[in-house]
N, C-alpha and C positions, 0 to 999 in steps of 0.2 A: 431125245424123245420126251423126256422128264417135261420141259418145257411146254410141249404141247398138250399134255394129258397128266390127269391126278391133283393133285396137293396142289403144287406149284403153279400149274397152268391157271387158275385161278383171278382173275382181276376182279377188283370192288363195281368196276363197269357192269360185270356179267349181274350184277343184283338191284342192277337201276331201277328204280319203281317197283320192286320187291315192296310187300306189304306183310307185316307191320313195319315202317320204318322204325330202325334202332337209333335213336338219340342218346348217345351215352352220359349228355346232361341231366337225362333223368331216367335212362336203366341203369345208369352206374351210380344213381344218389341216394344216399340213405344204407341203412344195415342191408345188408346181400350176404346171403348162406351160399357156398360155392365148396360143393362136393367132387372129387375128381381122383383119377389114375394117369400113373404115366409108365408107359411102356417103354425098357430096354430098347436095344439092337435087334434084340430075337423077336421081338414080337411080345414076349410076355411082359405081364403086370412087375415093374421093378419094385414102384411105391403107390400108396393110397393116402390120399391126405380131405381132410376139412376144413374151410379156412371161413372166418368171420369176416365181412368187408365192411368197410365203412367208406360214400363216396359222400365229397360235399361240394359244391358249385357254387363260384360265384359269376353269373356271367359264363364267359366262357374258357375260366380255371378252374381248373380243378384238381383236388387230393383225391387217390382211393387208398385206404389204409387196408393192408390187408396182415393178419394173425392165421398164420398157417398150424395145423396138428397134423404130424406124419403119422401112418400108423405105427411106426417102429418108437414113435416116442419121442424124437423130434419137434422141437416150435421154430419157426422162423417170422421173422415182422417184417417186411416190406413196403414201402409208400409208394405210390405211381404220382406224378406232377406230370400233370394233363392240359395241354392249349387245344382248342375248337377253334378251327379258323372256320370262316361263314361257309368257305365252299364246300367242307365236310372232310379238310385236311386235320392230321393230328400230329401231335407232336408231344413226345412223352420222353419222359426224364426218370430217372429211377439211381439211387446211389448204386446199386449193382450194374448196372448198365458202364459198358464202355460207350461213350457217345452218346449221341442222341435215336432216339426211337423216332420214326415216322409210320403213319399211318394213315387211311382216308376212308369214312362210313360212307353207304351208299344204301340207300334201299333197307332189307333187312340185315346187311351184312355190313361187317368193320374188320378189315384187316390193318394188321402191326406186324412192323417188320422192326427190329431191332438185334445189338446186340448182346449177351449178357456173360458176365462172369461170376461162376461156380465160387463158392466158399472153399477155402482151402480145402475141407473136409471132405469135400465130392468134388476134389482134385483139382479146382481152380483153374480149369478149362475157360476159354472163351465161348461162346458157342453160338451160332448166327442163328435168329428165333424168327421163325413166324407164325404170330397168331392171326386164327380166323375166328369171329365170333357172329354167331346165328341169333336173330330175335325170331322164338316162336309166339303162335296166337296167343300164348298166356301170359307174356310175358318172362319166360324163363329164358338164357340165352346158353347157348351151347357152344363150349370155346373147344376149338383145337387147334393144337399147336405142335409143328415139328421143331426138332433141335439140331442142328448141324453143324458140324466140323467137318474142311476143308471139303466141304459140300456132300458130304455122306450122312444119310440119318443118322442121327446117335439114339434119341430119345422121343416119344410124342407124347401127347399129352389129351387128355379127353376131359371135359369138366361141364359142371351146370351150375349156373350162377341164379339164384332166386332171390328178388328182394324177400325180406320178412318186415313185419308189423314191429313199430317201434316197442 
């Protein structure tokens, strides 16, 4: 049923001609403030975190450096290596990733599917990700993302990515 309805049922088709078109060549370039929660199994708030982004473009490469602050106290660094093919396919690379991440923008929407492993410390799980990301009229984009083991929610994620003024 999952398939048909919810989260999952979801394709980057359904957002064809959606306006504002999300070009992550230039919402994801430059310093971005990206605030967000991710929710446990149960439903509740597990963690809260901030994170500082920095995207930069060349053509159609791209880095996004991102510096995460948990609320518990926590830092983590991350880099995403980003390819734009013309037709609005993605392909993303990350040293935490097993494999390769794909993805494809469409309209106001960008989906990524990929898969990622846990630092030992949060138990070094695999866990199969996919993010959705929303361009609203001002520019702000609204990501959410499930987390998945052997196809059972584990984790989601809710966040708002805003460029800021250099």
């Amino acid at each position: 049923m999952q398939r048909f309805v919810g989260f999952s049922a979801q394709t980057p088709a359904d957002y064809a001609g959606s306006a504002p078109a999300l070009d992550i060549r230039r919402h994801l370039n430059g310093p971005i403030l990206c605030e967000g929660v991710i929710y446990g199994p149960t439903g509740r708030v597990t963690s809260r975190f901030v994170a500082d982004m920095h995207g930069h473009w060349q053509g159609n490469r791209g880095t996004l450096d991102e510096a995460f602050r948990y609320a518990g106290g926590n830092t983590q660094d991350r880099q995403w290596r980003l390819v734009l093919g013309n037709d609005g396919r993605i392909i993303a690379e990350a040293d935490d990733l097993v494999g390769t991440g794909t993805g494809q923008q469409e309209g106001a929407a960008l989906r990524l599917r990929y898969t990622i492993r846990l630092p030992e410390h949060a138990g070094g799980w695999s866990l199969n990700v996919t993010d959705w990301m929303y361009l609203t009229e001002n520019g702000t984009i609204i990501n959410r993302s499930q987390f998945r083991k052997f196809g059972i929610k584990v984790a989601e994620l809710v966040a708002t990515m805003r460029r800021v003024e250099a």
